[in-house]
Phi, psi and omega in degrees: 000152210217134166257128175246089179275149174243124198247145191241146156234133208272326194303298210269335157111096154235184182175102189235118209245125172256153168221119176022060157038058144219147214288145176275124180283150183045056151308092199281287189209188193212170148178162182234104239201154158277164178225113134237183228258198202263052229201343216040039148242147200311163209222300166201197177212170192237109161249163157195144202248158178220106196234116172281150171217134171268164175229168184311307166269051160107309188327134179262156171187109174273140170262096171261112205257135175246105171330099167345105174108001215240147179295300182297356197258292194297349185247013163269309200283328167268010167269003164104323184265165208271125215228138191287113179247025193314300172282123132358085164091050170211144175242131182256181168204143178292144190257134185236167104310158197279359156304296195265015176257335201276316185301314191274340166290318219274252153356307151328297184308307207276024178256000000 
């Protein structure tokens, strides 16, 4: 079980997230949801963290981290593509648009 805080600061427009308190680095946004059964009681709960990083020549790249065991998790790890275990009881996966995802399939082919 993983304690995940999330901190809002409203002044500075932030938004910052720790898991068993080391901090995620470039953290955009979060959220957290419930599953429960037809009875309403939780089943599990759902995080997920959304984190940008700039790189040095301009370039962007969104991550989205998934609770290890989470439906998103489970369908980012049997589609195959490559997926982040940097956090601890989280699985990420780089967020693409479909231009760039059509670019890198594309590219694929041609090795």
């Amino acid at each position: 079980m993983a304690s995940v805080v999330i901190t809002v600061d409203t002044e500075n427009k932030t938004v910052a997230v720790s898991i068993d308190g080391m901090s995620v680095p470039d953290v955009e946004d979060a959220s957290v949801y419930t599953y429960r059964d037809s009875d309403g009681n939780v089943k599990s709960l759902g995080v997920s963290v959304y984190t940008v990083n700039k790189s040095e020549n301009g370039v962007t790249k969104r991550v989205s981290y998934y609770a290890e065991g989470s439906e998103q998790a489970k369908k980012a790890i049997a589609s195959g593509v490559t997926v982040y275990n940097d956090v601890k009881g989280f699985v990420g996966i780089e967020d693409q648009t479909q231009a760039a995802q059509d670019i890198d399939e594309f590219l694929s082919a041609k090795k």
